[in-house]
VMD Tcl script that draws the C-alpha trace (Angstrom):
set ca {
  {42.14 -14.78 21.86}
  {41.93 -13.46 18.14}
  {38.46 -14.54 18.06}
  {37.45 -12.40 21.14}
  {39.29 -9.36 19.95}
  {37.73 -9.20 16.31}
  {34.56 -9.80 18.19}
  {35.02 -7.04 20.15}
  {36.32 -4.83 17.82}
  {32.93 -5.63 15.28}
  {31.07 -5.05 18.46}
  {32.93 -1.83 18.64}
  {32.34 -0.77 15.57}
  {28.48 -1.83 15.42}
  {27.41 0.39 18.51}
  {29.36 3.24 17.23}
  {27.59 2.81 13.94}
  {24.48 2.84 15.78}
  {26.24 6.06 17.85}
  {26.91 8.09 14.96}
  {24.30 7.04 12.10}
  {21.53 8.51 14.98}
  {23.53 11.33 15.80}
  {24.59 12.49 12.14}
  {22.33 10.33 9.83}
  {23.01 8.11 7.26}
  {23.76 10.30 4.20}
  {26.09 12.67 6.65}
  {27.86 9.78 8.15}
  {31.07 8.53 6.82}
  {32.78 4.83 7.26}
  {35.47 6.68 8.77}
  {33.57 8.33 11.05}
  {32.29 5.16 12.45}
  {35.72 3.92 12.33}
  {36.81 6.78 14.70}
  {34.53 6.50 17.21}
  {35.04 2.77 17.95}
  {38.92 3.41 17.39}
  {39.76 1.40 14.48}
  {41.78 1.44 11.71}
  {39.17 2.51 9.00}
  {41.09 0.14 6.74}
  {39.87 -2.81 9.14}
  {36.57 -1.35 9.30}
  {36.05 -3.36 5.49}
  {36.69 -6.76 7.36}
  {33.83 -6.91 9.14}
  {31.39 -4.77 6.86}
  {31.86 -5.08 3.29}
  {29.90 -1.43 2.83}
  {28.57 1.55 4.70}
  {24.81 -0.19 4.34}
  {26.55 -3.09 5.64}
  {27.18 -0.58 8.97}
  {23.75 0.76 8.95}
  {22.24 -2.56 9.03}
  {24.53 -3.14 11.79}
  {23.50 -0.18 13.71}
  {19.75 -1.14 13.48}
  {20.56 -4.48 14.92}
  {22.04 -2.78 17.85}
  {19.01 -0.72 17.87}
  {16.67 -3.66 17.80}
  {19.12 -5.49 20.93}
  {18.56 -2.55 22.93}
  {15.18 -2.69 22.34}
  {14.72 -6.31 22.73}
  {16.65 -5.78 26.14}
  {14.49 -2.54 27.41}
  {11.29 -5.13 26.59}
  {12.79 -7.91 28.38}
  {13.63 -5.59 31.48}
  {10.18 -4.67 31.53}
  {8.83 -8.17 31.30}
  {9.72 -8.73 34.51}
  {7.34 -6.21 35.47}
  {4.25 -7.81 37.09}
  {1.77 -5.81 35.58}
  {1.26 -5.10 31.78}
  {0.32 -1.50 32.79}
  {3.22 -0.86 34.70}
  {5.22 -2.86 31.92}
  {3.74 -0.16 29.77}
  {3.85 3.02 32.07}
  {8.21 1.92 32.39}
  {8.52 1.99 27.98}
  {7.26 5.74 28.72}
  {9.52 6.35 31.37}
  {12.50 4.87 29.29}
  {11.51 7.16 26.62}
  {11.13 10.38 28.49}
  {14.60 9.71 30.33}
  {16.19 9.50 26.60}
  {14.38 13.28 26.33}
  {17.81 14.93 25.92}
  {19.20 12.66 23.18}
  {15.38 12.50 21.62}
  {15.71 16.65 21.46}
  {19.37 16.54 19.55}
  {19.00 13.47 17.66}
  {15.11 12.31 17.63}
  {14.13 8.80 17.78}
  {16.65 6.62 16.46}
  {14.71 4.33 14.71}
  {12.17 6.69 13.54}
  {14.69 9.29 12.03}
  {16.13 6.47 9.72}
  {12.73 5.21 8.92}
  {12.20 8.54 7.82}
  {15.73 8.55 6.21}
  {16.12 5.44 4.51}
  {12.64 4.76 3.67}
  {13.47 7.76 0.99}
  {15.67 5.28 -0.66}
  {12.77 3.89 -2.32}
  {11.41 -0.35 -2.15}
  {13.35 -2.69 -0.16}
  {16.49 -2.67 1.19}
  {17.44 -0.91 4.74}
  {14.09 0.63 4.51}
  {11.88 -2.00 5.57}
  {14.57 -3.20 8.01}
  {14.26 -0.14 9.94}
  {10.61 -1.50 9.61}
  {11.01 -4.65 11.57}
  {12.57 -3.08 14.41}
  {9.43 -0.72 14.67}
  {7.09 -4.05 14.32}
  {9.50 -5.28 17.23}
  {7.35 -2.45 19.75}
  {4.83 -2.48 18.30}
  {4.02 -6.51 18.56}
  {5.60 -5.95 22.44}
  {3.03 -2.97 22.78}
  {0.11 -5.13 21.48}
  {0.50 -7.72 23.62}
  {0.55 -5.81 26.59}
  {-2.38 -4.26 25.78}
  {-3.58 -7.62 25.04}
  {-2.91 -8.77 28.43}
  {-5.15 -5.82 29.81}
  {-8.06 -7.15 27.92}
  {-8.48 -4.48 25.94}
  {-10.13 -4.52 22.49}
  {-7.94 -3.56 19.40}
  {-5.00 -4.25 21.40}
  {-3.24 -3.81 17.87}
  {-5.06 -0.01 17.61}
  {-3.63 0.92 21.25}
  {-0.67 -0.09 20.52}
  {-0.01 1.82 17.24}
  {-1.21 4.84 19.42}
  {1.09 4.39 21.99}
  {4.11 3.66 19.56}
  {2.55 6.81 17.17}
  {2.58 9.37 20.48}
  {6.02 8.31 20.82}
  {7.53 9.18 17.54}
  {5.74 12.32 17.29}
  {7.13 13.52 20.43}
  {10.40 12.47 19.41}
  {10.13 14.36 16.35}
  {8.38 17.58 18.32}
  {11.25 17.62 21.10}
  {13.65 17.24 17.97}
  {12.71 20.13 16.21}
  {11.60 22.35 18.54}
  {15.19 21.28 20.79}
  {12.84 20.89 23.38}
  {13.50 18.07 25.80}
  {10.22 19.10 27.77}
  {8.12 17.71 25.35}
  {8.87 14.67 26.16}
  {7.99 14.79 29.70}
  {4.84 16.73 29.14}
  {4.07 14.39 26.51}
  {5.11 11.49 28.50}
  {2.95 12.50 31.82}
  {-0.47 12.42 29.36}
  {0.37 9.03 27.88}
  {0.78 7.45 31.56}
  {-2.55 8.93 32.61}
  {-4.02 7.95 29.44}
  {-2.52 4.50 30.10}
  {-3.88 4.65 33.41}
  {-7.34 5.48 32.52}
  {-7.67 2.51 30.19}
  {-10.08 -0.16 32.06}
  {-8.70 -3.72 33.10}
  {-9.90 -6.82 32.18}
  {-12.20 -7.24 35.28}
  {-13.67 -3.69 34.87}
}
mol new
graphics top color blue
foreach p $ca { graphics top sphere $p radius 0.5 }
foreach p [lrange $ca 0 end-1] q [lrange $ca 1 end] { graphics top cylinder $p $q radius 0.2 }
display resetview
């Protein structure tokens, strides 16, 4: 029973990190923030992270999970276009967090990768690498050449309509945005054509 409830409570405390690190950033964002909004003790908070990059590591695991689980939903999808098409539909229905908060990954890319070499930096790194490999092979799928190049436009259009709809406050640009990558997705040729 102890086991399940400090797993809980990390669990807890790792999607509210994840919560509040996108919503206020890293430099803004306080231990005992976190510890608020997951409703702990902030004194218990330094049993399961030793440090507040400890957290943010945390929270871009939960970022990468709910990313591996979007990509896994969408596996299921027959069709690597439609696969495709439903990662810009996911994206457009997060327009109203995208306009307050931008992308989460993306805005502590931009964050952390200030820091300098190493560290949380390239971390934030590997969880873009996570869509963009998922993107590629997709695109690979279709039979397209450069599946790699398609992909980093796909994943590209995405951040910069994150970051648009962000700082304009402007949830529309991710639908408008989001209607011309599905036609350009449609308009790219399938393997038989």
């Amino acid at each position: 029973m102890r086991a399940r409830t400090a797993t809980a409570k990390r669990q807890r405390l790792t999607a509210a990190a994840a919560r509040i690190v996108h919503e206020q950033g890293v430099e803004r964002t306080t231990i005992a923030d976190i510890a608020r909004a997951a409703d702990v003790p902030v004194g218990n908070v330094y049993y399961y992270f030793k440090t507040k990059d400890d957290l943010v590591a945390a929270a871009l695991s939960e970022h990468a999970h709910g990313l591996e689980t979007l990509t896994a939903r969408l596996d299921l999808l027959p069709d690597p276009r439609q696969r495709l098409k439903g990662l810009v539909e996911a994206w457009v229905g997060e327009r109203d967090l995208a306009a307050r908060c931008g992308c989460p990954t993306g805005t502590l890319a931009a964050e952390l990768g200030k820091r300098g070499e190493g560290g949380l930096g390239e971390e934030t790194g590997k969880v873009i690498r996570l869509l963009l490999d998922w993107a590629e092979r997709q695109f690979r799928e279709l039979g397209l050449p450069a599946p790699d190049d398609h992909a980093l436009t796909l994943v590209g259009a995405y951040q910069g309509m994150s970051l648009l709809a962000n700082a304009l406050r402007e949830p529309d640009v991710m639908v408008r945005e989001g209607r011309r990558l599905s036609a350009w997705l449609d308009s790219l040729p399938d393997k038989g054509s």
